[in-house]
Every structure is written in C-alpha cells, then in structure tokens.
N, C-alpha and C positions, 0 to 999 in steps of 0.2 A: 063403314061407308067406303066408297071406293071413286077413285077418276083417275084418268085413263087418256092418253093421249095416242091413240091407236091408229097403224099405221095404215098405210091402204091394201086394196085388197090385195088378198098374198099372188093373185093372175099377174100383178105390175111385174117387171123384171128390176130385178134391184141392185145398185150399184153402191161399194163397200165405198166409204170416202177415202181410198187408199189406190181408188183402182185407176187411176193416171198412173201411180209410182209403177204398179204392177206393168200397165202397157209400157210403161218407159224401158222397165228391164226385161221384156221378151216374152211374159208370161202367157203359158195358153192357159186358157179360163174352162169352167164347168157350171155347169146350172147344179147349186146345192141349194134346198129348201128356196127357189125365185130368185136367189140372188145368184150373181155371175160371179164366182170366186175362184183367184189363181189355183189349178192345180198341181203345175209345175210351171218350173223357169227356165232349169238346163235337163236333169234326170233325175225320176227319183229315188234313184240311187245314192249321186251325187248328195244331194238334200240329207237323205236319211242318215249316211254316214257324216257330212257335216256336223250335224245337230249330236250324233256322237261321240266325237273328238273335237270340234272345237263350238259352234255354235249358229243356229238358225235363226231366222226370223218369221212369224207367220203373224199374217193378217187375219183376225177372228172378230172384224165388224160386225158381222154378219147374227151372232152371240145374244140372246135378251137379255136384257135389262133391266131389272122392276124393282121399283124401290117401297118396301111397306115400312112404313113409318108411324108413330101415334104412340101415346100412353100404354096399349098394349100389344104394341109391337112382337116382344117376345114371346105371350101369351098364345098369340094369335097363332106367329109359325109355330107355336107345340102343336097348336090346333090341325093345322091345312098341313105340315110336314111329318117325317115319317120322324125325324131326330127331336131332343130335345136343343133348341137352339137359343132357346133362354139362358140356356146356362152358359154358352161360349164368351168369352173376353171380345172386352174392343179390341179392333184387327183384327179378330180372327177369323178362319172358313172356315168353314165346315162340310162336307159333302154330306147331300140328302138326298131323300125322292119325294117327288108328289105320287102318292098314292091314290087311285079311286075306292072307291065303297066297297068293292070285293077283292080289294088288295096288289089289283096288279096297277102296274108302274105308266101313271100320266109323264112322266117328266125324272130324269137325273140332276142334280142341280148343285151350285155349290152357293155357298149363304155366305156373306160377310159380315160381321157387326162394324158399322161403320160410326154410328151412334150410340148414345145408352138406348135411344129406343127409335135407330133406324136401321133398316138391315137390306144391303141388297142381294137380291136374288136375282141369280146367272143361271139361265135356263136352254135350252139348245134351240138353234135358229126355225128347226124344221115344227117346234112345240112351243114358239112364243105364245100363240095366242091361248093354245092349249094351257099353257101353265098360267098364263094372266089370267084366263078366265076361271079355273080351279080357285086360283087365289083369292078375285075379285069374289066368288059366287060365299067363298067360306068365311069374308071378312064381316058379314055383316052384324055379327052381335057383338060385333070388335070395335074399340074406338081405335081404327087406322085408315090411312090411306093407302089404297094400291096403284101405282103409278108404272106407268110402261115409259120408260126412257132411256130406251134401244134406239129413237133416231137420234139421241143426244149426245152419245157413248159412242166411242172407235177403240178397239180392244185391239193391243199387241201384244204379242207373247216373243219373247226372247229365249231359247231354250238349249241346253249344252253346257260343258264344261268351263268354257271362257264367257260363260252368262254375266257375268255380276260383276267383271271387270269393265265388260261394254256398258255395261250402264255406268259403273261409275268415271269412264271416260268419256259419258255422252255431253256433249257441251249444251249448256240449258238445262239442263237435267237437274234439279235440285230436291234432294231426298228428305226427310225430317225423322232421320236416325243411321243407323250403322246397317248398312244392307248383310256386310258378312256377318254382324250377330242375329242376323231377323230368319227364326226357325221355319219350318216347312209348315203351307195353310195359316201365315200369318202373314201382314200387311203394312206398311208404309204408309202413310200422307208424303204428298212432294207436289212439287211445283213445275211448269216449263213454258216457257211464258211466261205470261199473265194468268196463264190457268192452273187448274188442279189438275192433279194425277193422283189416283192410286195405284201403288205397287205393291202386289202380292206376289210373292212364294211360292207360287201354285203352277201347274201345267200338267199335261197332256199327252208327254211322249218319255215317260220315264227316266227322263235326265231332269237334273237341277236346272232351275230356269227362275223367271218372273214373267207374270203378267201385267199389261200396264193400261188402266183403265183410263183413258183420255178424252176430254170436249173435244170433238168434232174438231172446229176450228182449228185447232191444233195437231191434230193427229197426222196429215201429210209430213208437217215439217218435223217433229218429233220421230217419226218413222226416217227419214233423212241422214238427222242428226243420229241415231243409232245403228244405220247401215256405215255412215260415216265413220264414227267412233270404233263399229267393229272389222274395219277393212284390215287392221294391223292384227284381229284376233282371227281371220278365216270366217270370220261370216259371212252367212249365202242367205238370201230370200229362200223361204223353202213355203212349197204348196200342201193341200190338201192331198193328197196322195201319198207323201215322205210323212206327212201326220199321219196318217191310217198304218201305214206297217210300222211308226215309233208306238201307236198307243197298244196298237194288238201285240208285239215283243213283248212290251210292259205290263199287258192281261190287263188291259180297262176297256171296259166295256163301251159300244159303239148302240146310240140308242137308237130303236129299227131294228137291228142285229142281234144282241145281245140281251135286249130291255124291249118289252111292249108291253102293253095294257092287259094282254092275257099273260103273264110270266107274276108267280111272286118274286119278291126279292132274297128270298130264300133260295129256290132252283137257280139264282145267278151267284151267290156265296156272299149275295148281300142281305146278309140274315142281321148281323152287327148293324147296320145302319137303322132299321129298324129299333126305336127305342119301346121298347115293351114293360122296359122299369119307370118308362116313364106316370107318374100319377092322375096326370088328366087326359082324357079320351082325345084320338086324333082318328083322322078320317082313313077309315082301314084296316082298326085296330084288329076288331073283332074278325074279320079273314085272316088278318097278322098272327094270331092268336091263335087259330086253328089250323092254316097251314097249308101248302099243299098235298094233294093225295101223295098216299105211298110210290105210286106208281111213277109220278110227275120225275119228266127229264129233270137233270142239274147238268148245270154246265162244268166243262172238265176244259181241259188243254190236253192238244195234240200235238205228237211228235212225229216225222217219220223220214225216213231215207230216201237218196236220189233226188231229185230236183223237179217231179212231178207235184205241186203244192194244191191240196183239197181247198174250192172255193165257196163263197156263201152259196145255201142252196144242197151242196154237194149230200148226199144222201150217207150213214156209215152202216154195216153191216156188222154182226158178230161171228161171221161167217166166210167164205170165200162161195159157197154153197145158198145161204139163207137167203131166202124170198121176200122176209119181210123186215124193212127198216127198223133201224132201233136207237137212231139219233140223228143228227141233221150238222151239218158246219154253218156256222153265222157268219163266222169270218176265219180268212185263211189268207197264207202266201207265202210263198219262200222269202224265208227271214232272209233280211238284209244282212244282219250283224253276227247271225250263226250259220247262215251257209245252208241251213237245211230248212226242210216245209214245216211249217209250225199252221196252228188253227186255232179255234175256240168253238165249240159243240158243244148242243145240248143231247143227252145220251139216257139210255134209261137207267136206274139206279144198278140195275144189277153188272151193267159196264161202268161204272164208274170210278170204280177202286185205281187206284195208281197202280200201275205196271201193267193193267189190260190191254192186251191187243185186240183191236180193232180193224174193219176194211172200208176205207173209204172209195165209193165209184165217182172215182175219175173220170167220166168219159167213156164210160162201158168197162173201167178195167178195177177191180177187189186191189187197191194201193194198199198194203198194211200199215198199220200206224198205232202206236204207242200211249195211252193215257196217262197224264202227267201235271205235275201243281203247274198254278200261273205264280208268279209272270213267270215266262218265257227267257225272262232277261232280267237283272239287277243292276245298276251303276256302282261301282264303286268309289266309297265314301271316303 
C-alpha cells in the first residue's frame, strides 16, 4: 500500500525554506530541477577551496524525502533497490540505485535505517517523482507505506575539515552521542529546538562533513546558528557550482551526467552496488545478471595539461587524425584543488586501460589527455 503527499506540479518554481538567508548573504541563484537554488555567494573558487581547508555550508532542501516504513519495510527495499538494505544497522546509509526492468538507473540514492522497520530514502531533486513513483508502483504486495516528505524536510550539509567542531559549537544543537566517534554513512538522533534532527556522516564533495536533516520550522534558524558557530572556524555559504567541481575531484557521479536510465551500473564502476548475492529477486536482476554488451562505454577519469578543461558533451578521439568518436565527457573542469583539467567520460573498452592517451575536441582542437582511476582527489585522514 502506499500514500503520498505530492507536491505540485514540477512547472511551479520553487523555493528552498533557506532562500531568505541565501538573498540575505548575496547569493545568485539557478533554476535546478524548478527550484531556484544558490549557486554562488562570492566565487566558486573561493567556496571550493573553503570546503577544503576549513569548511562550507550548503543548502540541499531542494533533495527527496520518502519514508517507507511497515512490517516489511526491509523486505520490500531488497525488492524495489539494487542493494540488500535489510541487512544494514540502525543509523546507518547506505548508497543504492533504483533500477528499471532492463537494468539501467531510475535514481542514485542513499537509504538510512531510521527504525527496525522504517527506512528513509534520499533521492535526487531532478527524480523525486521518479523515484516515489518506482517505489510506490513496487510496494504493492508489501505491507508498507510510501510516503513523500520532501515538503516537510530542509537538508543542510556542513562539509570540510573544521566540520564537526562547528556542529559541536552550534548553540541548540543537541546530539544523542559522541559525533567524533560516529563513523562515515552512519547517523545521530539530536534535537534543536523543539524539534528533531538527524545527523549523518554523509556528503558530497569528498571531505568529511555531516548532513543534517531538519523540520522545516526549524531550518532557517538552525542554518544561523551554524554559520554563527562556524565564523571562528572559516566557514562560507557555499553554492551548487563549488558542489559540482568538490564531487567530480572526488569521482561521484552527477545523475543526468554520469547515471541515466540507459547506463548499467556496471559501465559507471557501480557494479558493487548492485547486490547479485542477494537471495530474493529485485527489479533488474535479470539485466544485472547479464550485463552490458562487450562493446558498452565504461566510465574512466581524465587527466590532462594546460588549463584548457574538456566539458560535458565534449566528444574524445583515439586519434589526433580519427573521424570517429569513441567516448564522450559527462563532466569536466579545471580542478580547483590540482591546478590542472580533470573529467569523467564514458569511453570504449578498448581506451579504457589506465595510462591511455586520449584527444579530447575542445573547440575544434585534439587536447591530449591521460586515462586515469577516480577519484581525482583523496582527503587526508
């Protein structure tokens, strides 16, 4: 069974309950998935390097929200998920995909066990409905409920080095455990206000961080109180722009770019995610099973010299000479934090080996470039 408190049509333009604070500190906005969400406040430069030396702040209201819950809760997501997520502890995440029938990728997601048998699911802004309806259509021999509660939800992420000091200097802030002992993709109960928060371990741009799941109500001044708290650690408001070159450094995939409905999770190096030892049937198995053809691009990382960075779209060559493409960039930019062009491209198998040169058209011009593992970048631990 399923119900659904569904939002309006995705034509509304929609506003994050953050987005006063955002106009207050200077923000210029973007239209991402209908909603008008900061993509910068000063540079996103400034931002990216922030969030690597001491620490960001970003606003991800905009994020789904779906709570399935019931007696077979975990049952269910074995069923409608690619992982098995029965098996995960309370607190924890887990990162999964919704898969369709022939295998390629409805949705990236990350699951939390919040209850013994309630679990929410964080789905990407641009595939809320997408993934609510996946879930809702797959629950039915299920005793659960699927619940959309993305208008109810304001997601902050705090992310950097001086992460976890800012939270714990956040005034209101009350945890219900030891944040430096709480491991990476696992979670907190806490308080601020009168209300709940959950705090995870989780993020998005390859440094240590938390995210912090908040009622509504609460979310403006909770957002406040931790820019407050981190003025003595260097933190900056940082936008959707300073996100996109922290997650591509750190090789995670961008959904639209990286992941689409015709991609398996195999050609992105999301083959692990896929649980195939799992014993009960889930939707997509039997594609999972068989696989892409021989042929099928896999996605690699690119290196290359000079300060010319290959963009989504950008075409690669095997050649300086060859006529005919033989991979494509999803995403690309001059790395912030190494000085040189970095990408992520889907390429044919037989470029694909590490240390193959490649020629990306730039602009009319064969760039040469380097095939190489992700990430891109590591933090040190």
């Amino acid at each position: 069974m399923t119900s659904a408190d569904m939002s309006a049509p995705a034509t509304r333009t929609r506003y994050s309950p953050l987005h006063q604070a955002h106009v207050d500190a200077g923000a210029s906005f973007t239209d991402f998935a209908g909603w008008q969400m900061p993509v910068r406040y000063s540079s996103d430069l400034a931002e990216h390097h922030a969030v690597r030396s001491a620490a960001g702040i970003f606003d991800l209201s905009h994020m789904a929200e779906i709570v399935v819950a019931g007696p077979d809760a975990g049952a269910f997501l074995d069923y409608a998920l690619a992982g098995k997520l029965s098996a995960i502890d309370l607190l924890q995440a887990k990162y999964s995909l919704i898969l369709n029938e022939a295998g390629g990728i409805i949705d990236d997601i990350v699951v939390y066990r919040t209850n013994e048998n309630e679990y929410l699911v964080v789905a990407n802004a641009g595939n809320r409905l997408q993934a609510f309806e996946a879930l809702s259509a797959r629950s039915a021999r299920f005793d659960v409920s699927v619940l959309d509660r993305s208008d109810d939800v304001a997601l902050i992420a705090v992310q950097g080095p001086d992460s976890r000091a800012i939270l714990e200097a956040t005034e209101g802030l009350a945890v219900d455990g030891d944040l430096a002992a709480l491991k990476y993709y696992r979670a907190l109960g806490g308080t601020y206000r009168d209300g709940t928060v959950l705090i995870a371990r989780t993020g998005y741009t390859g440094e240590d961080g938390f995210e912090l799941y908040v009622d509504v109500p609460d979310a403006a001044a909770l957002w406040d109180a931790l820019v407050v708290a981190g003025k003595a650690h260097g933190l900056v408001p940082a936008g959707l722009a300073s996100r996109d070159t922290l997650r591509l450094e750190a090789g995670m995939p961008l959904y639209g770019h990286e992941l689409n409905t015709s991609t398996y999770p195999a050609q992105a190096g999301l083959g692990r995610v896929v649980s195939l030892a799992k014993e009960t049937d889930f939707i997509g198995r039997a594609a999972s099973e068989e696989g892409p053809s021989a042929d099928a691009r896999v996605l690699v990382g690119l290196v290359s010299a000079g300060k010319r960075a290959g963009r989504a779209d950008y075409e690669i060559f095997p050649s300086t000479d060859a006529t005919e493409a033989s991979g494509v960039i999803t995403s690309g930019a001059l790395s912030p934090t190494l000085g040189y062009p970095i990408a992520m491209a889907y390429v044919a198998p037989a470029l694909a080996r590490l240390g193959t040169e490649v020629f990306v058209d730039v602009r009319g011009s064969r760039i040469p470039a380097t095939v190489t593992s992700l990430p891109f970048y590591k933090r040190q631990k």
